[in-house]
C-alpha positions in Angstrom: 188.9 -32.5 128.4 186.2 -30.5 130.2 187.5 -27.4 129.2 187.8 -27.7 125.5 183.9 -29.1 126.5 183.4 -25.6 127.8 184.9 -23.8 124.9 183.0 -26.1 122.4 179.8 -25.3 123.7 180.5 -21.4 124.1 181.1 -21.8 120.1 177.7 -23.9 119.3 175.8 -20.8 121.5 177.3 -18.2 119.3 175.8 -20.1 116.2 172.5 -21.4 117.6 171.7 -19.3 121.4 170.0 -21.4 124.0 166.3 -20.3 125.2 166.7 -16.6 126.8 168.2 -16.5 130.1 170.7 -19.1 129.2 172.5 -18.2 126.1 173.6 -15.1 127.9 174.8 -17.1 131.0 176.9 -19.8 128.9 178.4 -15.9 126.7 179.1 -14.6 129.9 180.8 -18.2 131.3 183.0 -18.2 127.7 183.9 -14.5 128.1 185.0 -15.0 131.7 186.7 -18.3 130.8 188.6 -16.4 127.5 189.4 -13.5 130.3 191.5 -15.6 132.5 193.2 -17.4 129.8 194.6 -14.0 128.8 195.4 -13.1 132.6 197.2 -16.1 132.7 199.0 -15.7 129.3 200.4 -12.2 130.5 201.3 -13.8 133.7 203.5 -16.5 132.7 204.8 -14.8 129.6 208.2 -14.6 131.0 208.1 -18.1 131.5 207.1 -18.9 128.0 209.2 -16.5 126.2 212.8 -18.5 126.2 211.4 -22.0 125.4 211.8 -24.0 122.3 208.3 -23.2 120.3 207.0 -19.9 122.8 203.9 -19.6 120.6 202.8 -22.9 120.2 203.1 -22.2 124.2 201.1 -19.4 124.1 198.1 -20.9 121.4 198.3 -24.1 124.3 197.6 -21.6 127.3 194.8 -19.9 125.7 193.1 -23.5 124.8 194.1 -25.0 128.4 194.7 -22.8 130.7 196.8 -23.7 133.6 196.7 -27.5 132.8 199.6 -26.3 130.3 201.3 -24.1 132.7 201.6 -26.6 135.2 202.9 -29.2 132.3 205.7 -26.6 131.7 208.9 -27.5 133.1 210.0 -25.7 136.5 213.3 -23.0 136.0 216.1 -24.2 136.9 217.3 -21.9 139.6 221.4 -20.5 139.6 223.2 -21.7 142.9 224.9 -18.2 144.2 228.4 -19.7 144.4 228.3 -20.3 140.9 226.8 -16.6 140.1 230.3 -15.1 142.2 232.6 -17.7 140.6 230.9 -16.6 137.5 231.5 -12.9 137.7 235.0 -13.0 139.1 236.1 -15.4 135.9 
């Protein structure tokens, strides 16, 4: 919830700045905050690329952040018996 605070406020600066030094604090804050979103997004693309609705996935990261990511569920890793019995089949 604090972070769609944070992005809600970054908006009402663009449209009506604070007093001097603190519209350009609250800018920088939102362009820091939009900077790591996208960080993260390239980060866990690979994770978000084979599930159900990726860009929904994607929209949710850049609104959330790693409150998403950590919603996501874990991969399910391939036991290494399987993988030979696999491959010899």
């Amino acid at each position: 919830m604090q972070h769609l605070l944070a992005i809600q406020f970054v908006l009402v600066n663009l449209f009506k700045p604070l007093t001097n030094p603190f519209h350009l604090l609250v800018n920088l804050v939102g362009s820091l905050l939009l900077l790591t979103h996208l960080l993260e997004l390239v980060l866990f693309n690979a994770s978000v690329k084979h599930r159900a609705h990726p860009w929904r996935d994607r929209l949710l990261i850049l609104l959330l952040g790693m409150f998403h990511i950590k919603s996501l569920p874990a991969p399910t890793a391939v036991d290494d018996q399987d993988n030979k019995d696999a491959n010899h089949a």
